[in-house]
MARPABA-842405 format. One record per atom (N, C-alpha, C, CB): x, y, z; residue in one letter. Coordinates in steps of 0.001 Angstrom, whole numbers, plus 500000, padded with zeros to 6 digits. Glycine has a CB too. Layout:
// residues N
XYZA/...
This chain:
// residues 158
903253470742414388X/904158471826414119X/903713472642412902X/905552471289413913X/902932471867411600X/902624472781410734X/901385473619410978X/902567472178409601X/900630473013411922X/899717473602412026X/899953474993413294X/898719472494412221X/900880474913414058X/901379476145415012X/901865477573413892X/902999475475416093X/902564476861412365X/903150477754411713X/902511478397411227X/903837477504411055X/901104477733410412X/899800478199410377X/899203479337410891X/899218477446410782X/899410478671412201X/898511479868413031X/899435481419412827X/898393479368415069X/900630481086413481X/901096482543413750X/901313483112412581X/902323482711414565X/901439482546411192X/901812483298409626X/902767483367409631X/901444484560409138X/903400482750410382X/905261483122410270X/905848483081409099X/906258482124411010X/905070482264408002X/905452481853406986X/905565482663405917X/904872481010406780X/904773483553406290X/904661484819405606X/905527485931405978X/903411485258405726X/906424486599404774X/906996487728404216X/906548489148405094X/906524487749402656X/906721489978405995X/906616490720406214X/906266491449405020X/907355490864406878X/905158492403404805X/904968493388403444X/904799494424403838X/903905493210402476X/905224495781402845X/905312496758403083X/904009497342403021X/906184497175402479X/903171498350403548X/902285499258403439X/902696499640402208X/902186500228404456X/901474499848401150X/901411500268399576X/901210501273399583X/900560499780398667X/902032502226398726X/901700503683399065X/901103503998397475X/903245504765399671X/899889505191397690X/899296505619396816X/899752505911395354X/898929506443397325X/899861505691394242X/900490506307393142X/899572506395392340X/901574505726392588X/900740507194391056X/899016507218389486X/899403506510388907X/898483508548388201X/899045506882387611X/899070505791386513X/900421506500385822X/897462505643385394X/900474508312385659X/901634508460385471X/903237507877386038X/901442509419385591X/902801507944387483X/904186507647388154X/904605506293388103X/904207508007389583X/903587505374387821X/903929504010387031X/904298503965385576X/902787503139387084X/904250505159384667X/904439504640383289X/903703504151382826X/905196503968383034X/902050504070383110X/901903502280382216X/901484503717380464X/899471500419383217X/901265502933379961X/900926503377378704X/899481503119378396X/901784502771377730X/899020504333377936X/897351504468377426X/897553503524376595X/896638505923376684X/896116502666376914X/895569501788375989X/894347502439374905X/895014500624376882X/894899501841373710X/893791502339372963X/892945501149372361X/894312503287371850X/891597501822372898X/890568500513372632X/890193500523371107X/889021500619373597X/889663499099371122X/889518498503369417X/888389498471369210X/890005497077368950X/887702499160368175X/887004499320367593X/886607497782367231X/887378500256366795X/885316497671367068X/884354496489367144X/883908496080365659X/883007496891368066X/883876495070365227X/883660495294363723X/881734495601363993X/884274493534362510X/881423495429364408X/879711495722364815X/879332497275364457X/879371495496366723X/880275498027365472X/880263498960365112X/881078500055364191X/880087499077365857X/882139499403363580X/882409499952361955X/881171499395360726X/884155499199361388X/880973498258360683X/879559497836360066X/878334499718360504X/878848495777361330X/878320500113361596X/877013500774361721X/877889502133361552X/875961500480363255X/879123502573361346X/879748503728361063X/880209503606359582X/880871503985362059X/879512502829358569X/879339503371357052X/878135503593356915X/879739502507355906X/877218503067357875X/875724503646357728X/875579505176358038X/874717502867358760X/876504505764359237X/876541506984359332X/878058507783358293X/876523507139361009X/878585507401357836X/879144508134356374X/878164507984355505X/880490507513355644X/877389507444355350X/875695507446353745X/874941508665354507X/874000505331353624X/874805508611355987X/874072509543356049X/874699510806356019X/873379509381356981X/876038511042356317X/876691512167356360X/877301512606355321X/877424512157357178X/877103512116354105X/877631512396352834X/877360513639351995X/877293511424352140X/876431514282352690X/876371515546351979X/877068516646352399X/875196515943351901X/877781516575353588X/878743517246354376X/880260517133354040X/878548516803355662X/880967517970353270X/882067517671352791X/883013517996353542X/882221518072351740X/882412518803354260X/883481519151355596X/883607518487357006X/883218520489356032X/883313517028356711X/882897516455357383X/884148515076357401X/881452516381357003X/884660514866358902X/886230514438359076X/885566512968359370X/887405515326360527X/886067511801358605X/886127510840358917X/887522510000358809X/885193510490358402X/888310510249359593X/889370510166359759X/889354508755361050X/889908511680360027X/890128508356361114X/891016506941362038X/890946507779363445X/893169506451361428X/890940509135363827X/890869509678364897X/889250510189365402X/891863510699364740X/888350510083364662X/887306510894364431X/886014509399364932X/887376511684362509X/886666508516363731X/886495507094364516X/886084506596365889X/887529506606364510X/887238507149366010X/888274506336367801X/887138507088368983X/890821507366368264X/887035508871368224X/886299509850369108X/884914509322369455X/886159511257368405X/883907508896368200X/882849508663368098X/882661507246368731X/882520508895366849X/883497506576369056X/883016504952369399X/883210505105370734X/883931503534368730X/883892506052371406X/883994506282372647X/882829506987373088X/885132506899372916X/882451508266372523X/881310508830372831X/880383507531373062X/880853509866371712X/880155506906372059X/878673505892372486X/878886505074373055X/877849505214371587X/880028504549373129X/880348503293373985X/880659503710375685X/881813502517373246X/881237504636375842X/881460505229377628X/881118506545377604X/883150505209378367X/880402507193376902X/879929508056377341X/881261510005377076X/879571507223378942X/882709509198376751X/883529510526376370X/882752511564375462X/884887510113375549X/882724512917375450X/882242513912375303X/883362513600374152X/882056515064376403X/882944514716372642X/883311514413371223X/884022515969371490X/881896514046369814X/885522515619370699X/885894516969370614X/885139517966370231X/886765517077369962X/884727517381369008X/883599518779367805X/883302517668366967X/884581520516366603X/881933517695367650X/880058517044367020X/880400517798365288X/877872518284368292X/880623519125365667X/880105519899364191X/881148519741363242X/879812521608364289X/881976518645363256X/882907518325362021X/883155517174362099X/884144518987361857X/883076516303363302X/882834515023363149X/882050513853362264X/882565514985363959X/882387513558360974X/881507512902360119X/880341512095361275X/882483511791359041X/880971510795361629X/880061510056362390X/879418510369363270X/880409509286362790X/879431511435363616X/878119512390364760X/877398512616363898X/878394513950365649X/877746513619363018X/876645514156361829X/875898512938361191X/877467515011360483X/877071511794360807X/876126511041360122X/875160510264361042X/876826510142359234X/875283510152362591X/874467509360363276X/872814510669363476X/875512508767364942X/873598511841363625X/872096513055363663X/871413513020362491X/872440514804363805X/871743512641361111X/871236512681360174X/869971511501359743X/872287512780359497X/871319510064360477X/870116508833360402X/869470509136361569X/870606507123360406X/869520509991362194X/868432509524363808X/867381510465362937X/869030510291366077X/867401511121362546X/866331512700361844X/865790511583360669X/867553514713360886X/866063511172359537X/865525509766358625X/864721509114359054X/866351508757358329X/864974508366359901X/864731506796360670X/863038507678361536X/866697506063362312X/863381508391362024X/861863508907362276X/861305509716361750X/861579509309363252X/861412510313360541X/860532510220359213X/860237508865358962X/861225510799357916X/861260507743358708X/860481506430358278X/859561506113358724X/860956505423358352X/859649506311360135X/858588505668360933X/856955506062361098X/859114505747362152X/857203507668360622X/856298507951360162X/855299507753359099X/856553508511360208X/856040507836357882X/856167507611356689X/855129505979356090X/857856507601356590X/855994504924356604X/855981503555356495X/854257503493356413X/856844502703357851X/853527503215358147X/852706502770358606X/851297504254357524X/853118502611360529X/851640504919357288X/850396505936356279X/850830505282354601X/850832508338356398X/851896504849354569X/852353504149353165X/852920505032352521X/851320503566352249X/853257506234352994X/854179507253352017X/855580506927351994X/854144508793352481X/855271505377352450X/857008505363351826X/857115503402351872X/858650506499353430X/857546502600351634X/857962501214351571X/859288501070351950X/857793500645350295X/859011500034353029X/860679499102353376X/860785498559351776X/860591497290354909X/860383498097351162X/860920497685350339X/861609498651349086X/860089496868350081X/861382500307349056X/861907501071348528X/863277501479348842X/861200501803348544X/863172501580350370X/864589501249351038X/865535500562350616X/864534500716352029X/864985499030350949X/865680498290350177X/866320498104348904X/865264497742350227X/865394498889348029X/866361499222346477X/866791500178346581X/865792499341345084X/866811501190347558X/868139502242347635X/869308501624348093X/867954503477348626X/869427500713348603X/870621499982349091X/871193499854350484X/871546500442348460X/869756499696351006X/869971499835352584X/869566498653353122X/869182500993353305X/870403498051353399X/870621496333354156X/869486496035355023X/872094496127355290X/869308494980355155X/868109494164356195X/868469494493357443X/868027492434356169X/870045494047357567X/870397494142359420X/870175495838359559X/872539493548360037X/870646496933359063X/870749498262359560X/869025498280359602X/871713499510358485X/868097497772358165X/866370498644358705X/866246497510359791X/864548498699357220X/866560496243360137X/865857496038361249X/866376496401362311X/865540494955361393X/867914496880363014X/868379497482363863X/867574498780364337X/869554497649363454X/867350499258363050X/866347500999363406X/864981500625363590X/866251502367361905X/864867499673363691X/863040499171363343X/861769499933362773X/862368498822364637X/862357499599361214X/861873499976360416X/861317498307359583X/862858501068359822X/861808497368359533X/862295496206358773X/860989495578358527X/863390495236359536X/860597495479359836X/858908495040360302X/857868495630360073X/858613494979361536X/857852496876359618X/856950498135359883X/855713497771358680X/857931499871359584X/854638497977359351X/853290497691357908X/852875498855357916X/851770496544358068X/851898499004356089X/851224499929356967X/850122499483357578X/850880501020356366X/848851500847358706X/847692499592358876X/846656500817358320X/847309498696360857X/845461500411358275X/844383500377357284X/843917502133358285X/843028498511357291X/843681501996359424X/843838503584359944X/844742504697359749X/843957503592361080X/845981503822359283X/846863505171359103X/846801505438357462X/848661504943359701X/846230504688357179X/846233504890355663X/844501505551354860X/846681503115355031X/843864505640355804X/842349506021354942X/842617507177354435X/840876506195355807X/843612508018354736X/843558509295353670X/844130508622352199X/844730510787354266X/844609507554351882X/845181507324350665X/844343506150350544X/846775507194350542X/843267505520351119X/842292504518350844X/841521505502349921X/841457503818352197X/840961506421350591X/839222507221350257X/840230508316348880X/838116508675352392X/841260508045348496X/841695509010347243X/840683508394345733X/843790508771346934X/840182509245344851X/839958508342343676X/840440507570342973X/839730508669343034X/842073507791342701X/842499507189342149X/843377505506342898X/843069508226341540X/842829505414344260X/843743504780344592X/842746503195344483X/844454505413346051X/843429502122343661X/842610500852343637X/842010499938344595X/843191500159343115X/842317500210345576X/841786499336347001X/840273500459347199X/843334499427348821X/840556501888346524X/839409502511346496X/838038502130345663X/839807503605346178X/838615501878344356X/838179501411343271X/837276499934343364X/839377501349342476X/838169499317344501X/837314497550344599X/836648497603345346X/837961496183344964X/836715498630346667X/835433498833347914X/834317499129346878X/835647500373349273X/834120500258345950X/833196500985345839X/832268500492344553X/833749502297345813X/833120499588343860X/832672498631342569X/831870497339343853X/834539497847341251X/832193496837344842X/831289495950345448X/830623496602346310X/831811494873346013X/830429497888346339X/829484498291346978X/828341498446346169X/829813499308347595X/828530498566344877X/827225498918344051X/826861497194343387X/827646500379342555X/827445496331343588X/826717495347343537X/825826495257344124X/827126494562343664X/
């Protein structure tokens, strides 16, 4: 017998056909997503870079705008007053000067570092690792005054 009841579903509730609705005609209420401490950690890196911009909104809403932009892709009310846009265009424009910079030696991770720029942010930009190497550097090898110049050319005349 349980297994006849089985079969036909009798057991089961007649249900209604679901009819289409939105999200308005349900009420539910916008959720507002939470900011990640990961990425507030990498949105004071972009207020350092955006600090010369005084007209530049870093506000609890400006926030909310910018973490959405990178995280799903929402389009930013206005890039051009948004601190954390500016400050992310500013470190993206930096970060490849560094990269330039680093590997010819016109500049040191470790100079970085005494400006006050953390290990996790230069190795996130990958800069952290960066050497220089001996090709990108012969214009500041073959200088006179430079001492790696000075010790080639003293054992060369031995």
């Amino acid at each position: 017998m349980i297994a006849k009841d089985l079969d036909n579903n009798s057991h089961k509730p007649e249900s209604q056909p679901l009819m289409p609705c939105s999200a308005e005609e349900l009420e539910v209420p916008a959720r507002t997503p939470k900011i990640g401490w990961k990425w507030r950690r990498m949105a004071e890196m972009y207020r350092r870079f955006a600090s010369d911009h005084k007209e530049a909104d870093f506000s609890e809403t400006a926030a909310l705008a910018m973490y959405l932009h990178e995280s799903i892709g929402e389009p930013l009310p206005d890039p051009k007053t948004n601190g954390y846009a500016l400050g992310k265009k500013w470190m993206d424009v930096t970060v490849a000067a560094w990269k330039e910079d680093i590997p010819q030696m016109g500049l040191l991770v470790s100079e970085l570092q005494a400006d006050g720029y953390p290990d996790w942010f230069l190795e996130r930009v990958g800069v952290l690792r960066l050497v220089p190497t001996r090709a990108a550097c012969a214009w500041w090898l073959n200088t006179p005054n430079s001492k790696l110049s000075r010790v080639s050319s003293s054992e060369e005349t031995k």
